[in-house]
KEMI-547298 format. One line per 8 residues: number of its first residue (from 1); their letters; for each residue z, x, y of C-alpha. Coordinates in nm, 4 decimals, always signed. Layout:
N
NUM> A> Z,X,Y; ...
This chain:
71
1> XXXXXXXX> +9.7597,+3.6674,+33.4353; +9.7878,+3.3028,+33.3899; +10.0532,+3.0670,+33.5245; +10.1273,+2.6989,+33.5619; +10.1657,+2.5549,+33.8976; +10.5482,+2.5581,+33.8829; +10.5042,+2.8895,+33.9545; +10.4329,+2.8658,+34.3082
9> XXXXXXXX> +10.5374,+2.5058,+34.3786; +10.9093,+2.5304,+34.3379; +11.1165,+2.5782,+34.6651; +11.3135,+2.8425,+34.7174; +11.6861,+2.8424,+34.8384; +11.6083,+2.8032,+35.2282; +11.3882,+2.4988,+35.0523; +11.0297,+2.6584,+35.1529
17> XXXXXXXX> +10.7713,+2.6444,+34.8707; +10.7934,+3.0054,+34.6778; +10.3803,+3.0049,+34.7069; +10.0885,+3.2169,+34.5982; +10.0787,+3.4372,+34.8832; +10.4670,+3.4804,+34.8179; +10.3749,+3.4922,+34.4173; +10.0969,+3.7458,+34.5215
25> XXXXXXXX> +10.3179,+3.9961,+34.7512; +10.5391,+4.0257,+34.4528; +10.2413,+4.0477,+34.1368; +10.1021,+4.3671,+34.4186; +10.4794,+4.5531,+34.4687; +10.4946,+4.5242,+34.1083; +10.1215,+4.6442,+33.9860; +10.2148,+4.9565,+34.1884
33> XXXXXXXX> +10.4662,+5.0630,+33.9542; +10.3640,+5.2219,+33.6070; +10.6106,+4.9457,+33.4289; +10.4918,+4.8062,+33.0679; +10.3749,+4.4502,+33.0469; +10.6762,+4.3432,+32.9344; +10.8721,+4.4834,+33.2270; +10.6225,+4.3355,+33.4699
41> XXXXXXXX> +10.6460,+3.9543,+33.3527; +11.0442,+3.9879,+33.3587; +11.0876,+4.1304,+33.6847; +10.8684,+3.8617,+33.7774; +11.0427,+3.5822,+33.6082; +11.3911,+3.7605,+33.7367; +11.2254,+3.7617,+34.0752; +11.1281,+3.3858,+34.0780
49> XXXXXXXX> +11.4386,+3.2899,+33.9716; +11.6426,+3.4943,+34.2192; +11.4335,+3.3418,+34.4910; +11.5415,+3.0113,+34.3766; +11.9172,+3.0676,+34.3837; +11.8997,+3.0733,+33.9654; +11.7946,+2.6810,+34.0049; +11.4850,+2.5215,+33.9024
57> XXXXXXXX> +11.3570,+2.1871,+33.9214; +10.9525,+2.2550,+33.7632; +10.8327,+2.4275,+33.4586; +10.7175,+2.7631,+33.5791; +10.4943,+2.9355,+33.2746; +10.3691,+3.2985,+33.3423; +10.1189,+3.4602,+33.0953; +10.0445,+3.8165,+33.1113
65> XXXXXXX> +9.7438,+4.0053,+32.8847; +9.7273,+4.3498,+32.9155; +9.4250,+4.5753,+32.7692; +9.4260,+4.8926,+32.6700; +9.0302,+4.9053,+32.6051; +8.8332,+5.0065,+32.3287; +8.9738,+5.2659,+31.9717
């Protein structure tokens, strides 16, 4: 997973900074679930905006890789 620092620096609606631990408590309710990679990054991005009352004032980037291993 790779993000830009949008990610975590916007403010939410009650105008506190979203932040990685924030970011983090969300990426671990998430990884618990058996969704596709797909599914994670837009409940994510859903998430992030929700959290910011649909408004955003930074560019917030989110890459996701996912492996299956090897054959």
């Amino acid at each position: 997973m790779c993000f830009t620092d949008g990610l975590i620096e916007e403010h939410d609606v009650g105008g506190e900074e979203f932040g990685e631990e924030q970011f983090i408590g969300w990426v671990d309710r998430i990884e618990r679930t058996t969704y596709e990679i797909r599914a994670v990054a837009r409940s994510l991005s859903h998430t992030l905006k929700r959290a910011r009352g649909g408004i955003t004032t930074d560019d917030a980037t989110l890459l996701l890789i996912e492996w299956r291993g090897a054959g």
